[in-house]
C-alpha positions in Angstrom: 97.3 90.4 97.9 98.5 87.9 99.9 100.8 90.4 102.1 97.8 92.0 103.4 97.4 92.6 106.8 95.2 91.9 109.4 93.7 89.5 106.7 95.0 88.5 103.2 93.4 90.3 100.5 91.8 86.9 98.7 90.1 86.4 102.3 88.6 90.1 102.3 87.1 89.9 98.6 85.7 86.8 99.5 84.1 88.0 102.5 83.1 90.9 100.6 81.3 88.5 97.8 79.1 86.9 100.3 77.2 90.6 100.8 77.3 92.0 97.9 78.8 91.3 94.4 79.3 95.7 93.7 82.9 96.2 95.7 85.7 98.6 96.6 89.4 97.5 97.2 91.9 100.7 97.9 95.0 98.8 97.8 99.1 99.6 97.6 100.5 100.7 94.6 102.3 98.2 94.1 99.1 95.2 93.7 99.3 93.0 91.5 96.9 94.2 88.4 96.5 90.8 86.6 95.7 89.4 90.2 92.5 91.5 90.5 91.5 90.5 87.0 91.6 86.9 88.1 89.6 88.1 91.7 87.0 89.3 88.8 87.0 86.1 86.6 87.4 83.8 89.2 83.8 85.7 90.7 80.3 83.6 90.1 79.2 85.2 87.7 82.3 87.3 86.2 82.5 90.8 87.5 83.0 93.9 85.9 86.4 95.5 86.7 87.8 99.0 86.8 91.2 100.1 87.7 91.7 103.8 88.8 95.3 104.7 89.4 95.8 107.4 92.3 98.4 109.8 91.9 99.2 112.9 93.7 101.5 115.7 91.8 101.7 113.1 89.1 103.4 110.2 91.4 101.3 106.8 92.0 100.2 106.3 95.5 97.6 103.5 95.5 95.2 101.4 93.4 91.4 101.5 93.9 89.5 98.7 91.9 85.9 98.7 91.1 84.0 95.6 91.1 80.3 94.6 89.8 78.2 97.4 88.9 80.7 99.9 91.3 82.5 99.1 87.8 80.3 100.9 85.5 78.4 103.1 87.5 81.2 105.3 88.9 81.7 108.8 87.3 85.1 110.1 86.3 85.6 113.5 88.4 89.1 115.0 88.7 90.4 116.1 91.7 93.6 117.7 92.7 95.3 117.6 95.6 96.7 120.2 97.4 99.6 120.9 99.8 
């Protein structure tokens, strides 16, 4: 998270806390996923958290976490790439 560029990723989810609690991070593959458990815990109050892996042609490309209610409201629909 810290690698992050223009901005370090701790800076962005805090700026994203201050309008709403319900966020999106799309974020390298390589993130740190015990780090953005602690972005959820550390939160007031604790945030739900959902991990989604995204692969294409079974390869991982990038991470995209769900925060707050973005958390338990999203729906799981498959898609496949093609190409």
């Amino acid at each position: 998270m810290d690698s992050l560029n223009p901005k370090d990723g701790h800076s962005l989810f805090q700026v994203a806390q201050k309008i709403t609690p319900n966020a999106i991070m799309y974020l390298p593959r390589n993130v740190g996923l015990l780090e953005m458990e602690q972005l959820s815990w550390l939160s007031s109050p604790p945030l739900d958290i959902e991990i989604e892996e995204n692969t294409v042609r079974g390869k991982l490309k990038a991470i995209t976490i769900y925060f707050g209610d973005a958390a338990i409201t999203q729906l799981y629909l498959p898609q496949t790439l093609s190409g």
